[in-house]
N, C-alpha and C positions, 0 to 999 in steps of 0.2 A: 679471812672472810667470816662473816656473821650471817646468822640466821634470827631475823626480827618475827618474831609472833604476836600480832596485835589485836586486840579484842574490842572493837569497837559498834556500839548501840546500830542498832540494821537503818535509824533514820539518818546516823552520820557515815555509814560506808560508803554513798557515793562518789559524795564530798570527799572526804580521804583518799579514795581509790584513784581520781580524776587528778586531785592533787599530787598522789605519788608519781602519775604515769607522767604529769608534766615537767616533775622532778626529774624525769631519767630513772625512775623506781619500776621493775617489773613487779606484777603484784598477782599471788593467785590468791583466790576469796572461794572462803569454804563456809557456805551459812550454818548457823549452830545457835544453839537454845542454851540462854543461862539459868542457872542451877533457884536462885531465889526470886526471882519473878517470872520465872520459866518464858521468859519475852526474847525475839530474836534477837539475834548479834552477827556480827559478820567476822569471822576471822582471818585475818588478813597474814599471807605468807610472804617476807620480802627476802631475800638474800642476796645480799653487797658486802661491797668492802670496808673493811675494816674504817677507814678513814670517813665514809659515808653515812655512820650509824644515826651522829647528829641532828646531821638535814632531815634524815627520813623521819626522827623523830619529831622533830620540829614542826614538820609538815605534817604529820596523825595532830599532832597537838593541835596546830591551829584550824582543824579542821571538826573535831572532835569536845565539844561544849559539856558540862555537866549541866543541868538542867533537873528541875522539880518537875513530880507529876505525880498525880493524886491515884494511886488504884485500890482496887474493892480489896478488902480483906474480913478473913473471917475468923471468931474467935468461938472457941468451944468451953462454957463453962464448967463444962462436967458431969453437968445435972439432964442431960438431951437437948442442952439451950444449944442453939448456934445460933452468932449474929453475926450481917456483915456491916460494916461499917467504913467508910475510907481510910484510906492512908497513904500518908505525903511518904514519897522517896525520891532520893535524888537517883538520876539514869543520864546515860551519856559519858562523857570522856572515855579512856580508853586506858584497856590495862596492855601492857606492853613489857614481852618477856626478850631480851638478846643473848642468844648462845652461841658459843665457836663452833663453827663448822672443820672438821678436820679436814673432809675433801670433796670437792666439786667436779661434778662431769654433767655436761650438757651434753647429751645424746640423739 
């Protein structure tokens, strides 16, 4: 058995979630805030079997776009300048960690 950890942008978690449940994928969703554009994400818990990993990945993937978006940033020259000015990043897709579970009980 496997334990999938998916981290994907909060505009593509519906999609993914909808996607896995059609899959046969139970899915718990835990929302959470990423660390460099401090912008929501949804992380998604799935645990299957061994044999399963693929599909499930498959299905985050095709659900799960990278995408451009321009956000404010600000730059401090040192001197008490601060400016902000845009900045292109890419957001979207999904980072995706799979660990061996050693044991399962549903209670």
């Amino acid at each position: 058995m496997k334990m999938i950890t998916a981290i994907v942008n909060k505009e593509d978690a519906n999609a993914v979630c909808n996607a896995l449940t059609k899959g046969g994928f139970s899915v718990t969703k835990l929302s959470t805030t990423g660390g460099f554009l401090m912008a929501g994400n949804m992380t998604l818990l799935i645990g299957t079997d061994d044999e399963k990993v693929d599909k499930c990945i498959d299905l985050i993937a095709s659900c799960s776009k990278q995408r451009k978006e321009v956000v404010p940033s600000t730059a401090s020259y040192g001197i008490g300048v601060t400016t902000a000015y845009p900045l292109e990043v890419t957001v979207g897709g999904a980072t995706v960690f799979v660990t061996n579970v050693e044991r399962f009980e549903k209670l």
